[in-house]
BAROBA-9912 format. One line per 3 residues: number of its first residue (from 0); for each residue x, y, z of C-alpha. Coordinates in nm, 2 decimals. Each point is the difference from the previous one (the first is absolute). Layout:
N
NUM> X Y Z  ...
***
This chain:
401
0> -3.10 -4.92 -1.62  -0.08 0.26 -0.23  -0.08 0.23 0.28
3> 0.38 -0.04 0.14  0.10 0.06 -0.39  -0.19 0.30 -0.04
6> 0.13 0.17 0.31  0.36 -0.09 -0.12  -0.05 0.16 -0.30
9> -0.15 0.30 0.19  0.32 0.03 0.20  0.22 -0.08 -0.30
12> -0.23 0.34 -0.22  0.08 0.22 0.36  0.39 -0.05 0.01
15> 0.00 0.03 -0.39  -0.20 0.31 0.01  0.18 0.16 0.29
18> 0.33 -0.06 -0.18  -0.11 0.14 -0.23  -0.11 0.32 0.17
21> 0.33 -0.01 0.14  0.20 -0.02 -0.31  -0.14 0.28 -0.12
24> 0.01 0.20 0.26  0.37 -0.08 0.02  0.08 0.07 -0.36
27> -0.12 0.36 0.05  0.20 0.05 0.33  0.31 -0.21 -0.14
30> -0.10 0.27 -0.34  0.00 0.31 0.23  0.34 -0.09 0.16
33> 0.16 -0.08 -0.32  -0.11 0.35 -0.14  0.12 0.18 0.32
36> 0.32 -0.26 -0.09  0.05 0.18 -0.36  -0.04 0.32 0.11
39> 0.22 0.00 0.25  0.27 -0.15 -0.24  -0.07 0.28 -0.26
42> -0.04 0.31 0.21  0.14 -0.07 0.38  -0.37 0.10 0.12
45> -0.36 -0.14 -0.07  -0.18 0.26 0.18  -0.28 -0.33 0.12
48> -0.25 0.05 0.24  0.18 -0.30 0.18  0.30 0.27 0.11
51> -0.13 0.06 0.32  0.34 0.05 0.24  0.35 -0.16 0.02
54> -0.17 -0.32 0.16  -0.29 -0.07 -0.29  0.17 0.09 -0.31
57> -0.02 -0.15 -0.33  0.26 0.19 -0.15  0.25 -0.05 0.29
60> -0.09 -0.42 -0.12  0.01 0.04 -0.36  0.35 0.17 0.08
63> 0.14 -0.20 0.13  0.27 -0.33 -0.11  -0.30 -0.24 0.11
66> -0.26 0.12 -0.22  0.14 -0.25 -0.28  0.12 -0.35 0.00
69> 0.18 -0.12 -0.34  -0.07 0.29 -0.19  -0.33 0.00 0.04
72> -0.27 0.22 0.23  -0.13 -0.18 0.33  -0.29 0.15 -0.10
75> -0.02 -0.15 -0.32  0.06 -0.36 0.17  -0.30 0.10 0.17
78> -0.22 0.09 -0.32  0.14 -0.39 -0.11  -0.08 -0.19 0.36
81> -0.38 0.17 -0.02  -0.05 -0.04 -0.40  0.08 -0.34 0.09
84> -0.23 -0.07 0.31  -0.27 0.18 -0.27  0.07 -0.25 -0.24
87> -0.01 -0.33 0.19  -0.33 0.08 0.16  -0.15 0.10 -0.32
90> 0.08 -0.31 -0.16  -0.13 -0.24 0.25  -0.31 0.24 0.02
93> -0.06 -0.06 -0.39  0.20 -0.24 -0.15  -0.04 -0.29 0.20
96> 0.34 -0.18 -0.16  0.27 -0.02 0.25  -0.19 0.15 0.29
99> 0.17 -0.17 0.25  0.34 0.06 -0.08  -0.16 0.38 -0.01
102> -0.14 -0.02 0.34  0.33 -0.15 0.12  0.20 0.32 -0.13
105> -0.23 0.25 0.15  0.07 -0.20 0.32  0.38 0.05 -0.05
108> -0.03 0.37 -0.15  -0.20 0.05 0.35  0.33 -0.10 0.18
111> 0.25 0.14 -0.19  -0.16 0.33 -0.03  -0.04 -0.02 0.41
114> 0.35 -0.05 0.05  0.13 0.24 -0.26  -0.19 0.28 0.16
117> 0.17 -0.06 0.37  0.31 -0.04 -0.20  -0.04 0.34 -0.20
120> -0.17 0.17 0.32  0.35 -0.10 0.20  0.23 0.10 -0.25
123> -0.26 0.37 -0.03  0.06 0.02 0.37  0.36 -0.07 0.06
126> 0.11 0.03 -0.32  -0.15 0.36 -0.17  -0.14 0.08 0.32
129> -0.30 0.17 -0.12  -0.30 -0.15 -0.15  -0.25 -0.01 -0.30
132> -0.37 0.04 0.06  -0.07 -0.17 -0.35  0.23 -0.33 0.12
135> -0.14 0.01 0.34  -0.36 -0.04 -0.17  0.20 -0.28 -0.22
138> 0.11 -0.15 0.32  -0.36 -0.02 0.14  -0.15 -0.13 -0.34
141> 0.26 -0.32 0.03  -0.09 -0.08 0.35  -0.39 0.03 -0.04
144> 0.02 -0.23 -0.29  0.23 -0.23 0.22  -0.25 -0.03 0.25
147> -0.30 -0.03 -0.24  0.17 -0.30 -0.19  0.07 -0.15 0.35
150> -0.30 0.05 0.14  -0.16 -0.18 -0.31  0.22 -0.26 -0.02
153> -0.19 -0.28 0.21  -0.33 0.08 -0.20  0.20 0.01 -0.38
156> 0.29 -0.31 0.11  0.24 0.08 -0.28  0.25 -0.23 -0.14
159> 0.27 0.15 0.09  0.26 -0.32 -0.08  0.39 0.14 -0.10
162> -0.11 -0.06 -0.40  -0.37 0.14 0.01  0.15 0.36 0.21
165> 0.27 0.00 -0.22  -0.19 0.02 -0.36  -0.21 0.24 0.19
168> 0.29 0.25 0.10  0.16 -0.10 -0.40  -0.35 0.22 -0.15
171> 0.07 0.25 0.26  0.37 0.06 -0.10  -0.09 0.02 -0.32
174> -0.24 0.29 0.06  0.28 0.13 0.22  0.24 -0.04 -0.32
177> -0.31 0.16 -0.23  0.08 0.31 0.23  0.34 0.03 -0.01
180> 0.03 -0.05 -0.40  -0.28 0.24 -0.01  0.19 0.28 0.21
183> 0.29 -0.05 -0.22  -0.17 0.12 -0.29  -0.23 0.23 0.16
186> 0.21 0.20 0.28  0.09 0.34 -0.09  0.34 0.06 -0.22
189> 0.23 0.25 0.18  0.09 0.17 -0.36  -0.41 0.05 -0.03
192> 0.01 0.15 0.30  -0.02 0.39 0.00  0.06 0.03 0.36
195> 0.35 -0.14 -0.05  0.30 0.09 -0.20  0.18 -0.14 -0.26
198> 0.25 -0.25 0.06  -0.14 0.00 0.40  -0.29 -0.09 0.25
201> 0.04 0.28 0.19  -0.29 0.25 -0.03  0.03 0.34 -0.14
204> 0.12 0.30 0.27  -0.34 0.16 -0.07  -0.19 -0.30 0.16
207> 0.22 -0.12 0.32  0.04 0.42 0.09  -0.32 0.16 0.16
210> -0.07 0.33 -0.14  -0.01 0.16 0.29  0.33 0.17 0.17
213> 0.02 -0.06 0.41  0.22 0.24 0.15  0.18 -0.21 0.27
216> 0.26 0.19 0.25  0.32 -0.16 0.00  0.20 0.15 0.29
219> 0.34 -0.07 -0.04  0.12 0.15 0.36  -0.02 -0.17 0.33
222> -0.13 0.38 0.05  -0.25 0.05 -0.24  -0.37 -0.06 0.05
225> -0.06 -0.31 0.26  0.30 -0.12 -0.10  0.27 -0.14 -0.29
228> -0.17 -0.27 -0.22  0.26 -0.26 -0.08  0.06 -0.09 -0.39
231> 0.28 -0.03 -0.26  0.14 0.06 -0.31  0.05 0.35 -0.07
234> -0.19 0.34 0.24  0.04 0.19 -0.36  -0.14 -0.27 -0.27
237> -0.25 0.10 -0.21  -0.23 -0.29 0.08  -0.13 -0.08 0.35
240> -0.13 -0.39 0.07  -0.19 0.03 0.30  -0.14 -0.34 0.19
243> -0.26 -0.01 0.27  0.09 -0.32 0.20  -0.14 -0.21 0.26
246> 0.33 -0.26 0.19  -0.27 -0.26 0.03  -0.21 0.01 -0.35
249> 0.11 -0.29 -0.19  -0.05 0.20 -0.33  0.25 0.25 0.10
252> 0.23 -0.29 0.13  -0.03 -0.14 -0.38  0.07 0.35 -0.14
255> 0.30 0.06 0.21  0.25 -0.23 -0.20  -0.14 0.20 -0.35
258> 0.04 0.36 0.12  0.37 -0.12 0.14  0.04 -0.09 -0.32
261> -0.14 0.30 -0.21  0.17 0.22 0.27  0.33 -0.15 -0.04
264> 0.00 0.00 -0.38  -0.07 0.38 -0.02  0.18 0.13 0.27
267> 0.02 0.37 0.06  -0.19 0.05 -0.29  -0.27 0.00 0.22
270> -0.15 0.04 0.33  -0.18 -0.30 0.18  -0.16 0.12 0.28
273> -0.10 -0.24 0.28  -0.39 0.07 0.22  -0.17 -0.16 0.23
276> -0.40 -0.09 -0.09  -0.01 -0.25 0.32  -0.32 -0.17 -0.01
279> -0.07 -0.02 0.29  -0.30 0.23 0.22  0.23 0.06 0.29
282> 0.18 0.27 -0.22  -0.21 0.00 -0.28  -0.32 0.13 0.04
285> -0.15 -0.10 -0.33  0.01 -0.38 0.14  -0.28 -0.14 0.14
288> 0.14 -0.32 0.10  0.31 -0.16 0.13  0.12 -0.10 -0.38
291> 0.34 0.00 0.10  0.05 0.07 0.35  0.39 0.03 0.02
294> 0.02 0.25 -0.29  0.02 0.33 0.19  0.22 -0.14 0.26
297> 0.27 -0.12 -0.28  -0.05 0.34 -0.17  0.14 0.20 0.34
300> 0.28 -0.24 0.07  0.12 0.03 -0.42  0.00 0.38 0.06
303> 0.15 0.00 0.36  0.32 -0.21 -0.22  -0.05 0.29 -0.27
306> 0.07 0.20 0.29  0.38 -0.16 0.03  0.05 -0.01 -0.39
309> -0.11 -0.39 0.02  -0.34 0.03 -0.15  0.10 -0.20 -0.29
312> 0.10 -0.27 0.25  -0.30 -0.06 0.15  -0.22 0.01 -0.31
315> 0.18 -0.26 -0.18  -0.02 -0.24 0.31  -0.35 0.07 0.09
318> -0.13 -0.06 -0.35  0.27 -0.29 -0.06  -0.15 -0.19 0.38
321> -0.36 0.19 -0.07  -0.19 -0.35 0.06  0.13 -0.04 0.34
324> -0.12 0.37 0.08  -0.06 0.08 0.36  0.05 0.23 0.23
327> 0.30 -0.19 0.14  0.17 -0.05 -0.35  -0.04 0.36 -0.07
330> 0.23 0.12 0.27  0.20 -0.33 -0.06  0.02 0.20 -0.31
333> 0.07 0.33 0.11  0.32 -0.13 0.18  0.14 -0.13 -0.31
336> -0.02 0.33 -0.10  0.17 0.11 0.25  -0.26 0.14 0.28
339> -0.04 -0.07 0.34  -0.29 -0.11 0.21  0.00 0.32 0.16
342> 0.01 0.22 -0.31  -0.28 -0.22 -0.16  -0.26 0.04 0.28
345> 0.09 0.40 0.00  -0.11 -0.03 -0.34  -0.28 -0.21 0.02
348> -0.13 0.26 0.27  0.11 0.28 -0.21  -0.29 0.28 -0.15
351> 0.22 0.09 -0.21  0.11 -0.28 -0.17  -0.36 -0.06 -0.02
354> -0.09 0.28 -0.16  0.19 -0.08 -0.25  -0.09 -0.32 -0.11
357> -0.37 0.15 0.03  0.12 0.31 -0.19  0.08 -0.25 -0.36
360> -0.30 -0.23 0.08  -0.22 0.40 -0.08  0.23 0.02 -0.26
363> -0.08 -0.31 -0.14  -0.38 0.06 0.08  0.03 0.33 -0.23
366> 0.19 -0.17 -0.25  -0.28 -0.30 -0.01  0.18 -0.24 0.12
369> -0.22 -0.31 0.10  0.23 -0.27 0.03  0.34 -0.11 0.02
372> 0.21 0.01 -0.17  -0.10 0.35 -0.21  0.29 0.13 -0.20
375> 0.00 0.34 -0.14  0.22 0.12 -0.28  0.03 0.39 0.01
378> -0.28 0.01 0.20  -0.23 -0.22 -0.24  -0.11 -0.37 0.12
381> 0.15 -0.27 -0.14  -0.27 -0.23 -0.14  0.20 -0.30 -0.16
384> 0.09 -0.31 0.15  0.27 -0.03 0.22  0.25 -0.13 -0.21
387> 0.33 0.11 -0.11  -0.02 0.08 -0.39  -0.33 0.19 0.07
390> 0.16 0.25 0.27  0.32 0.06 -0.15  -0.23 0.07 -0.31
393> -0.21 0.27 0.19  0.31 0.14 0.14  0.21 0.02 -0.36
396> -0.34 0.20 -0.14  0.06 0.23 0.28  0.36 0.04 -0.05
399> 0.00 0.09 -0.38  -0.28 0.28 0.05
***
């Protein structure tokens, strides 16, 4: 008998200690992410080491609408949900009073983190369409202690009635709670803040402009260089916006609705210039993999419409239907715009339009473009976050020089 009770309480010390190990582990993740989180909120651009392309990029999560639920960081829900798990095991490691109802929430933290993570890793895929290396290590965290608490379970037996689970998860909300207060008082003031301006969150121009003046043709000719690249607003403004695109990046398919915006709003004050960054190795030689394998495809039927003054056309459907991109949708596409099958597979077999789409994707090399969507502003890269107030900022600095 006290042979079975001793290897119970062996079993109860491992799932306490690796919760433990867990917790902590997922308070410094959840604590990376949520400082990537602030960052990105004060300055459009964290510059982490977790940036690695337009697929695994923390900034492109932190960025965007899903990055916060009430008010309050996802992030910093995680920092809560792990302080938590932390708390209950060490409790029932060393206090002895309550232990079960502390064993039974670490058995429901186990679930609930679990099924948050497929929910958040759904809404990273279909939703942002990129992800976070920092949440993905989050993600793994969850599921490793949901196996570990399950695997223990026949050896611990915990009580997990409705009123025993439910005093367990109470201490971990109020931990949770503990966080949320804690950010409150704790989370950086925007007036305090001397990367943003009075009055505004927007960073200051010297911060969201790279120092560093691209020169980037703009050929405003069907005869000129490889061709005319399409655009609007005014040929003669004294500030270019130049975009490097990709039809089938769901970054540039979120920025598209913003730079409609911030093109419509200043009109022929300036030039918004439209090229094509497809990432995609059949046209793009920088790509190593098939990342999105329609890309250069889309990019030669958009400027075989450009061709017939119906550029415009085609880019706002493709980008509006980019989801359902394929092949067949593109020239589905393309005849909205009004081409032909005919004229679509001349340009598809085309050199020439070819060597024009390849033509901005050197430019873009030069320029440093590594992603889409890349924005310059006079030739410098835009380094805020896509959002509205921060571009038209950048372009108004521009303007009044």
């Amino acid at each position: 008998m006290n042979q079975q009770a001793g290897e119970s309480q062996r079993h109860e010390v491992e799932l306490l200690g690796f919760s433990t190990v867990i917790g902590l582990l997922g308070i410094g993740l959840s604590g990376y992410s949520l400082n990537n989180h602030l960052a990105v909120k004060a300055t459009g651009a964290s510059g982490a080491i977790c940036n690695i392309n337009q697929t695994f990029s923390c900034d492109a999560v932190s960025s965007s609408s899903y990055s916060e639920l009430f008010g309050f960081p996802v992030a910093l829900l995680g920092v809560g949900f792990f302080g938590a798990l932390t708390a209950l095991a060490l409790l029932a490691l060393f206090s002895g009073k309550n232990k079960s109802e502390q064993i039974a929430g670490i058995y429901g933290l186990s679930v609930i983190g679990a099924v948050s993570s497929v929910v958040l890793g759904l809404i990273a895929w279909l939703g942002v369409g990129a992800f976070c290396l920092s949440c993905i290590g989050v993600y793994i965290l969850t599921f490793l202690q949901l196996f570990w608490a399950l695997k223990k379970k026949p050896d611990v037996k915990p009580e997990l009635t409705i009123k025993v689970l439910f005093n367990g998860l109470t201490t971990a909300a109020m931990v949770v709670a503990m966080a949320l207060v804690g950010y409150n008082f704790l989370k950086p003031s925007a007036k305090n803040n001397p990367a943003v301006e009075s009055g505004s969150e927007v960073p200051l121009e010297s911060q969201i402009l790279g120092a560093k003046t691209n020169s980037i043709v703009v050929s405003k000719s069907a005869f000129s260089g490889l061709g005319e690249d399409y655009r609007k607003g005014g040929d003669e403004a004294k500030v270019t916006v130049t975009e490097f695109s990709d039809f089938e990046c769901p970054a540039c398919g979120r920025a598209e609705p913003i730079l409609r915006e911030v093109t419509a709003e200043f009109g022929s004050r300036i030039l918004f210039v439209f090229k094509n960054y497809p990432l995609d190795k059949s046209c793009n030689a920088s790509m190593k993999g098939d990342l999105h394998k329609f890309a250069c495809q889309a990019a030669i039927v958009g400027r075989c419409a450009g061709q017939f003054g119906n550029f415009w056309a085609f880019h706002d459907k493709a980008f509006a239907e980019q989801s359902n991109i394929s092949l067949a949708n593109i020239k589905a596409w393309g005849k909205g715009a009004g081409l032909t099958e005919a004229q679509m597979d001349q340009c598809l077999a085309s050199s020439d339009v070819l060597a024009k789409v390849k033509d901005d994707i050197a430019q873009g090399d030069q320029a440093g473009v590594t992603g889409t969507p890349a924005i310059f502003i006079n030739g410098r890269k835009y380094n805020g976050a896509f959002s509205a107030i921060q571009l038209k900022q950048a372009i108004e600095s521009e303007l009044k020089k």
